[in-house]
N, C-alpha and C positions, 0 to 999 in steps of 0.2 A: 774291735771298734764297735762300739753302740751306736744305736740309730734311734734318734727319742723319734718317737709318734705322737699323734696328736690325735683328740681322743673325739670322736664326734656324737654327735647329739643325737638322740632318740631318734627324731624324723630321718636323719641323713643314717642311720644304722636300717629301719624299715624301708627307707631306698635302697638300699642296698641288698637287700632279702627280695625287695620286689623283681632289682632289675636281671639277679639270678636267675630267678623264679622264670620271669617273663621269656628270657633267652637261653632257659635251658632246652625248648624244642618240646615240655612237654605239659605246659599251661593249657589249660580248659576254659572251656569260655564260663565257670564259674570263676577262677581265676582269672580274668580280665574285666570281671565285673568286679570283682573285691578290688581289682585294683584301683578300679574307675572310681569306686565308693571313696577308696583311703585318700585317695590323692584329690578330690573334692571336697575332702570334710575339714583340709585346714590348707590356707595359704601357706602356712610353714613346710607345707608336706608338699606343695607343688614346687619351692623354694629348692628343699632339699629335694628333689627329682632333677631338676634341670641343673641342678650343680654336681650329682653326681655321677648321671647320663653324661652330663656335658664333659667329664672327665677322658672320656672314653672318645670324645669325634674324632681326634686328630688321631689316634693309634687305628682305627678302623678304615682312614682311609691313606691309613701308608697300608694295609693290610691288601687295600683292592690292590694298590700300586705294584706289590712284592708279587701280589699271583700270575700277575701278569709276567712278570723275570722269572718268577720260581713259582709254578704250580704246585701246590697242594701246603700254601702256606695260611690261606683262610680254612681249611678245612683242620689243619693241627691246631689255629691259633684257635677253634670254634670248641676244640677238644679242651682247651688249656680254658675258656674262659667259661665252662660249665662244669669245671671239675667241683668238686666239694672243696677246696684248696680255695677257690676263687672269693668265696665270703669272707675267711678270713684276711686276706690277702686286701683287700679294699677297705678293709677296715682300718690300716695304717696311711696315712695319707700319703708318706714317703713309697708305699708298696702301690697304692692307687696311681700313682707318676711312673711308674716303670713298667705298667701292667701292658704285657703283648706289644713290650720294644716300645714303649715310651721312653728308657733310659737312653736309647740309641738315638730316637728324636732329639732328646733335651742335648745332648751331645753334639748333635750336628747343629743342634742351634747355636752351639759354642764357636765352632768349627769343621765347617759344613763338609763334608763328605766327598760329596761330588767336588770338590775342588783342592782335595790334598794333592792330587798330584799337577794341579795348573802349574803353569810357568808361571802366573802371578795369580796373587790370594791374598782374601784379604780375615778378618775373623770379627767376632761380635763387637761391634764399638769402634771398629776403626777403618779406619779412610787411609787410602795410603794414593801418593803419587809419584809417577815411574816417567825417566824422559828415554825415551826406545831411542833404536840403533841410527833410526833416519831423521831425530830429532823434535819427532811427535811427544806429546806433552799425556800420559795417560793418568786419568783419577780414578781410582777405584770407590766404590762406594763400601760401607761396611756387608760383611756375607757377602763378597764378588770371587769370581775367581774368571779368568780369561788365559788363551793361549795365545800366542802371537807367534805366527806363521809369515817369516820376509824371507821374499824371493827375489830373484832377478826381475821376473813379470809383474807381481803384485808386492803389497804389504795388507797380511792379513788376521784379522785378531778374531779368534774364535770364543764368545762369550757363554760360555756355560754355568754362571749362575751372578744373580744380583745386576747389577747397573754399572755402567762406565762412562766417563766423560772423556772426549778424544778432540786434543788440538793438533790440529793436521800438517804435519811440516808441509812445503812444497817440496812436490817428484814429479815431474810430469810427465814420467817413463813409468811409473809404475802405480796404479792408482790403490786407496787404500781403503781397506771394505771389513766391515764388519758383519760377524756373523754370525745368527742366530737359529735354532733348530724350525723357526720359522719363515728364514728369510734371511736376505742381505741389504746390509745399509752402505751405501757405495758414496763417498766425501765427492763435492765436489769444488774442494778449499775451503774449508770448513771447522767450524766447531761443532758439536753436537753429543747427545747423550743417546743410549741404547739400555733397554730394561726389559732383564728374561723376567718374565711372568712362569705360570704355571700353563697357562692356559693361550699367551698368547704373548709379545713381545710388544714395545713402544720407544718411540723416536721422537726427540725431541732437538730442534734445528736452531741454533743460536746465531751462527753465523752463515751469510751463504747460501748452499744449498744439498740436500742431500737427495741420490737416487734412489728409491727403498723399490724391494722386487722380493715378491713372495717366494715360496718355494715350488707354489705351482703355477710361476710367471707374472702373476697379477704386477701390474710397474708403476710406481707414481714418482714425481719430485717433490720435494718438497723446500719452502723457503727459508729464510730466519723468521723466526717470531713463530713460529706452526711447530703443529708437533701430531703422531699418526699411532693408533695399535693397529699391528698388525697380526692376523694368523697365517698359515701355512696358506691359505687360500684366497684372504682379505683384505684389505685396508681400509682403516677406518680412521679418515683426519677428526683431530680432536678440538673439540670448540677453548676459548680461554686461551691467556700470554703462556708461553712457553718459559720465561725466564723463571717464575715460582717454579717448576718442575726440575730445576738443574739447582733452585737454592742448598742441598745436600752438600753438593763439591763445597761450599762454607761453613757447613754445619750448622744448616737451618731447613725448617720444615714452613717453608710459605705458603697457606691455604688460603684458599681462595674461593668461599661456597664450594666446598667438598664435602664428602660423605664422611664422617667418622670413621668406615671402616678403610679408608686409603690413608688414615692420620696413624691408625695402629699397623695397617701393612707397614708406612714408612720406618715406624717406630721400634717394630719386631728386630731386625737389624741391628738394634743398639742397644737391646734387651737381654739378658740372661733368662733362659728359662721360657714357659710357654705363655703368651700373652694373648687371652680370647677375648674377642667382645661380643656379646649378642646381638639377636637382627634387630633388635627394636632400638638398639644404640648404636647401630653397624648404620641407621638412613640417618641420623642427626646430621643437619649441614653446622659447617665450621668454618670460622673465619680466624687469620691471625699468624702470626711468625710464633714460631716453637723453638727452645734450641732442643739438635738431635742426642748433641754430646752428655745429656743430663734426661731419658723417657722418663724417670719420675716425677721427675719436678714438670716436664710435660704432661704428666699423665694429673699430676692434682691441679697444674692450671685449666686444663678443661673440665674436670670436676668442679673449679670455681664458676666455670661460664656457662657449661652443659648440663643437664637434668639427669647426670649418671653418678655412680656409685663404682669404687672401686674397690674391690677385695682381693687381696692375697696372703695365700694359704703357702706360708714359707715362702723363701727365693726362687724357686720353681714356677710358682704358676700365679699369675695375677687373672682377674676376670673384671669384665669391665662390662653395667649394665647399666639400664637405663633406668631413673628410679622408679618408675610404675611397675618395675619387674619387682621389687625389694617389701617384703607384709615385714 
């Protein structure tokens, strides 16, 4: 089986000399002034720097992520990525997507990883809903995966990756709690959604009311129409209606003066392959309903509304900037 490459242009081939050069550990500071020179003398040349740097963010920081499971796996990938193998290697754009387990990324962007072996999963583009054993009504959101732990005492659903919608049967023997490496969202006859972040988890209360409780105690309730992020230590109620935050369970994206970069979080999910935006496109606020079931045809309607630019290099990886970034 052949692999066509795709051929790049002069500036994007001297990035790529540069960005060797730079991270082989043995640049001089005459070498970072040449560099400072080249990459000042043409917009084209700062262009192609930040598109070809930028290839590289997300492999580097699943790279912190691994060392911490598996020590001494920044120190191999450091080896692999200043070998003499490495220039030519980046040169194929197909080999620049897979460089140091990007193949394994774009993979679990298909079908994430962390949730082959959930009790329930869901995978890129689809939504799926499950009515459980005591009559609770579950929505998965696209990339979700959840356990569901019922017992005599509780009903309990353990959310290890993406978002869920939970319509709460009545039990009044056994209360029903969801649970995040963050904390716990505790129904109090309810409807309501739960969303793993990376960095932090979020509640949003449609009906009702729900008990949210960190994991190192912190306790708040919360009503219908409210919605909270929380981390292992925090909570933090969140301003704006709560119902645009569960529009997903319909297969819609309702913004509402948001940030760009939460329009492409939502969007990631429904997307094959890796989808970046930059910072200067990542603050544009957005107004407007999106469908989720079609991110392209979202991604050029904000292109009709927004000052951005959208590029993609093959099905793999789209990029998404803002046009002041674009000579």
């Amino acid at each position: 089986m052949s692999t066509a490459t795709r051929k790049l242009d002069p500036a994007a081939e001297r990035a790529i000399d540069w960005l060797v050069r730079l991270d082989s550990g043995d640049a001089s500071a005459a070498d970072h002034a040449a560099f400072a020179q080249w990459l000042n003398a043409d917009p084209r040349h700062q262009h192609a720097w930040r598109t070809i740097s930028g290839l590289l963010d997300q492999p580097v920081a699943a790279l912190q992520n691994a060392e911490a499971v598996l020590p001494g796996q920044r120190r191999a990938a450091r080896h692999a990525l200043t070998a003499p193998t490495r220039r030519k290697a980046l040169r194929s754009s197909a080999a620049a997507l897979l460089l140091v387990g990007l193949g394994s990324y774009l993979l679990n962007r298909q079908q994430p990883l962390t949730g082959l072996i959930a009790d329930l999963r869901t995978s890129t583009g689809e939504r799926r809903q499950v009515q459980l054993a005591d009559g609770s009504t579950l929505t998965l959101n696209a990339r979700s995966a959840v356990d569901v732990d019922f017992s005599a005492q509780a009903r309990r659903l353990h959310l290890r990756r993406g978002e869920i919608l939970i319509h709460t049967a009545v039990d009044h023997t056994r209360p029903l709690i969801v649970h995040t490496v963050h904390g716990l969202a505790r129904a109090l006859g309810t409807r309501f959604t739960v969303r793993l972040q990376d960095g932090h988890s979020e509640l949003t209360v449609l009906e009702h009311s729900v008990q949210l409780t960190t994991a190192n105690g912190s306790e708040q309730t919360f009503s219908a129409g409210s919605a909270a992020r929380y981390t292992a230590s925090h909570i933090q109620p969140l301003p704006g209606l709560a119902a645009p935050l569960a529009a997903w369970s319909d297969g819609l994206l309702d913004v509402r003066d948001r940030p760009l970069a939460e329009i492409i979080a939502a969007l990631r999910p429904y997307k094959r392959g890796y989808l970046r935006v930059s910072p200067q496109a990542a603050a544009l606020r957005v107004y407007g309903v999106f469908p989720l079931d079609d991110p392209d045809a979202t991604l050029l309607s904000l292109a009709e509304t927004q000052p951005i630019a959208i590029r993609r290099y093959g099905p793999l990886l789209t990029l998404v900037e803002h046009q002041n970034e674009i000579q």
